[in-house]
C-alpha positions as CSV (number, residue, x, y, z in Angstrom):
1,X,81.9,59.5,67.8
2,X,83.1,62.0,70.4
3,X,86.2,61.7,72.5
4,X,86.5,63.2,76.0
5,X,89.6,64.7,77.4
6,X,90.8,64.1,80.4
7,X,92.7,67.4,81.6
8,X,95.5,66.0,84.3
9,X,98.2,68.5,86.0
10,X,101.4,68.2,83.7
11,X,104.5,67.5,85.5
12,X,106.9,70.3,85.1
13,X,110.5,69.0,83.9
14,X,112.5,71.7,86.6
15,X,110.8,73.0,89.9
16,X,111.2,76.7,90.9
17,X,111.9,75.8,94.0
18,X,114.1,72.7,94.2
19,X,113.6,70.5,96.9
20,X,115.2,71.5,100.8
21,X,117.5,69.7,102.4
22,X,116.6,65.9,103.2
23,X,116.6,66.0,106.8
24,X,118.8,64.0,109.0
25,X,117.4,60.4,108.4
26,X,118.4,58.8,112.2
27,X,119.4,56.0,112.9
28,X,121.5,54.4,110.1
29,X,120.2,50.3,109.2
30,X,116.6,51.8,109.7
31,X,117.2,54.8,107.2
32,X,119.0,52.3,104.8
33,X,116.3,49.9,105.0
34,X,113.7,52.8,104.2
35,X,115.8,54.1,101.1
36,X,115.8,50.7,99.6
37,X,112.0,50.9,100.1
38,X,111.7,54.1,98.7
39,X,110.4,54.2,95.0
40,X,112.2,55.2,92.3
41,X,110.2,57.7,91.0
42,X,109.3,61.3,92.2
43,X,106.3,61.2,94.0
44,X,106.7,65.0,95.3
45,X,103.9,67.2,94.5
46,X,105.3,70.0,92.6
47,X,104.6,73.4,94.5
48,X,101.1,75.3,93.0
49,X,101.3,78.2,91.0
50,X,100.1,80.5,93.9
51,X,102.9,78.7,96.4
52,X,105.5,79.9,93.6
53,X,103.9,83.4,93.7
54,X,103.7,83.5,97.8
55,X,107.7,82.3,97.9
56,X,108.6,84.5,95.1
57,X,106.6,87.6,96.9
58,X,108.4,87.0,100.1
59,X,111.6,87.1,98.1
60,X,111.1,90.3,97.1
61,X,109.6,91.2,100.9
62,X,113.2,89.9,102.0
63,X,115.2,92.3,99.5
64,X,116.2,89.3,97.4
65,X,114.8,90.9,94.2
66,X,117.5,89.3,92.0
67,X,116.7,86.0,92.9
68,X,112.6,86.8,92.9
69,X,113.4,87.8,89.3
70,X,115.2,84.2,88.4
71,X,112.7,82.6,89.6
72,X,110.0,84.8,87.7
73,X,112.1,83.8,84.7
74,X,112.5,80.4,85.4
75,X,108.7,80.2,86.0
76,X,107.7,82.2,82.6
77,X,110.2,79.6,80.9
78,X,108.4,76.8,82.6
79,X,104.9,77.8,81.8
80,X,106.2,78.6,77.9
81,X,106.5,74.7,77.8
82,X,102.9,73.9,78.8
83,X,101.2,76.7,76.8
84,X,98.7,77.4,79.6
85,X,96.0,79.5,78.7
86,X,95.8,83.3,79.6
87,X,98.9,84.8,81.8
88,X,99.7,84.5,85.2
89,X,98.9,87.8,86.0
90,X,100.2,87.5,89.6
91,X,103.2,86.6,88.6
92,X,103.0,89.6,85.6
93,X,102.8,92.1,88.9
94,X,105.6,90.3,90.7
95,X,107.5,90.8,87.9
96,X,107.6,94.6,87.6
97,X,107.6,95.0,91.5
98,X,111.3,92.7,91.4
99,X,112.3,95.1,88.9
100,X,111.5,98.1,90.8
101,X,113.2,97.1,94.1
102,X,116.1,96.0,91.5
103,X,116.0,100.3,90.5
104,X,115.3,98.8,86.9
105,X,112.1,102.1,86.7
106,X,111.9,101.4,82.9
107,X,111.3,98.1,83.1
108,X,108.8,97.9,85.9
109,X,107.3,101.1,83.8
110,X,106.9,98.8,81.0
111,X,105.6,95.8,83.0
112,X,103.1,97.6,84.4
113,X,101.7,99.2,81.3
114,X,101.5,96.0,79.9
115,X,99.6,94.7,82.6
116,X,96.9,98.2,82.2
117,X,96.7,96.9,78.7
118,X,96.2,93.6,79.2
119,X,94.3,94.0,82.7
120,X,92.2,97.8,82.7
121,X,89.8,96.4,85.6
122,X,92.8,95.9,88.2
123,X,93.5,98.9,90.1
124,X,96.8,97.8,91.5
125,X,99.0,97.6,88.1
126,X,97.3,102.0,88.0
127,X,98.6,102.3,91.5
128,X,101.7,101.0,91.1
129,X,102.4,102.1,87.4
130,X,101.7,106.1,89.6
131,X,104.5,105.2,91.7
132,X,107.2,104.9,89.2
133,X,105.7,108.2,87.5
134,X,106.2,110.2,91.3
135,X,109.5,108.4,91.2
136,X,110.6,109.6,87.6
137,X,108.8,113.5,88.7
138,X,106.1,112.9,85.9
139,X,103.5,114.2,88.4
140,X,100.7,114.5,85.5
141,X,101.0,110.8,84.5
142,X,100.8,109.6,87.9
143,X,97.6,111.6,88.1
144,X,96.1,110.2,85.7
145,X,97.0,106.8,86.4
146,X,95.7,107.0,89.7
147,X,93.0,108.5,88.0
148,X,92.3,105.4,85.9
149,X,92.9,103.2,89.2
150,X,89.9,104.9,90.8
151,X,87.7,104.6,87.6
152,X,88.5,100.5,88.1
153,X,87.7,100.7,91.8
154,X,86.3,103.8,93.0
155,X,86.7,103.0,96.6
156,X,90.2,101.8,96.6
157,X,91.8,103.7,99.8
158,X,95.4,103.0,98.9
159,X,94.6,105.1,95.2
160,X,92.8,107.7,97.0
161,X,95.6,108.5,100.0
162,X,97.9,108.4,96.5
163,X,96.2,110.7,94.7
164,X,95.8,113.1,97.2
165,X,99.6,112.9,97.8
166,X,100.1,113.7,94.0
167,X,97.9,116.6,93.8
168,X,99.9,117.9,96.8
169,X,103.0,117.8,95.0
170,X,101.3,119.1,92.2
171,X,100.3,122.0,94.3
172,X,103.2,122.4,96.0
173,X,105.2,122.1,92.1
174,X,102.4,125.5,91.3
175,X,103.6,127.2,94.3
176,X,107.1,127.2,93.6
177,X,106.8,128.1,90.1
178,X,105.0,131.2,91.1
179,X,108.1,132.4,92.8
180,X,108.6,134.0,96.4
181,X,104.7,134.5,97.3
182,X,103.9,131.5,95.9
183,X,106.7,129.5,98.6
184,X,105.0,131.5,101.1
185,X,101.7,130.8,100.4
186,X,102.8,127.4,100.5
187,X,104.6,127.3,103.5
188,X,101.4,128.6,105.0
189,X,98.9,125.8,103.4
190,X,101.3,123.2,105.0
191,X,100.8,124.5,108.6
192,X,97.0,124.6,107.9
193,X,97.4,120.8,107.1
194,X,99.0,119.7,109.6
């Protein structure tokens, strides 16, 4: 005989986001006569996984990365429980951009790689994994990240303005390790460009 499952949302035991405040409930016998006809169990919706990403992105917007990061912790622990399957790789990227605003580099290095290992295809994890490298001086690896950010989406604009930034440090890196001409070479390229 076969048996069909029946795939429902599960009910997660803690929210990310608890509740807000209950609002001011007016006038007294009315709001006492509601509560007694309120039901005893939760009917809230929980919030979607993308409404936990959005309010855990505009924590991070805010400067709040310590508190995006307990909530990215919170959530991981949460979806640990249910076993989903695959990763939430949204959440994956919000993770290493918390711990970059945090100054944590080797972390957000690390969550980043992960995410080019797990995710070659998404140009953003490159782009951002060639930041920390211009932000460490590793000029070469952020190259070649961009590099690999480029071969995933050859028209992305935000890789392309990068890359050419890197290969301008690079240059600019050449021209000072060839000594005095080399400075005044360079000083001359950068009135040409602008």
């Amino acid at each position: 005989s076969l048996a069909l499952l029946c795939l429902a949302p599960v009910a997660l035991s803690e929210q990310v986001f608890p509740h807000e405040d209950e609002p001011e409930q007016g006038w007294q016998p009315l709001a006492r006569l509601l509560d007694k006809l309120t039901p005893d169990i939760d009917t809230s919706i929980p919030l979607s996984g993308t409404q936990i990403n959005d309010r855990i992105l505009a924590l991070i917007n805010q400067g709040e990365a310590q508190q995006a990061l307990d909530a990215i912790q919170h959530r991981e622990e949460q979806l640990a429980e249910i076993q989903p399957i695959g990763t939430d790789v949204q959440l994956l990227f919000l993770k290493a951009r918390a711990y970059s605003a945090l100054g944590e580099e080797q972390q957000a290095v690390r969550t980043y790689q992960q995410m080019t290992a797990l995710y070659p295809e998404l140009p953003e994890p490159w782009n951002n994994l060639a930041l920390e490298y211009v932000r460490q001086g590793k000029l070469l690896m952020a190259e070649e990240a961009l590099g690999m950010a480029l071969i995933a989406d050859p028209d992305n604009r935000t890789a392309l303005q990068n890359l050419g930034e890197v290969r301008l440090l690079l240059a600019e890196q050449a021209f000072e390790q060839a000594g005095a001409t080399g400075s005044q070479r360079a000083g001359q390229i950068k009135q040409l460009l602008q």
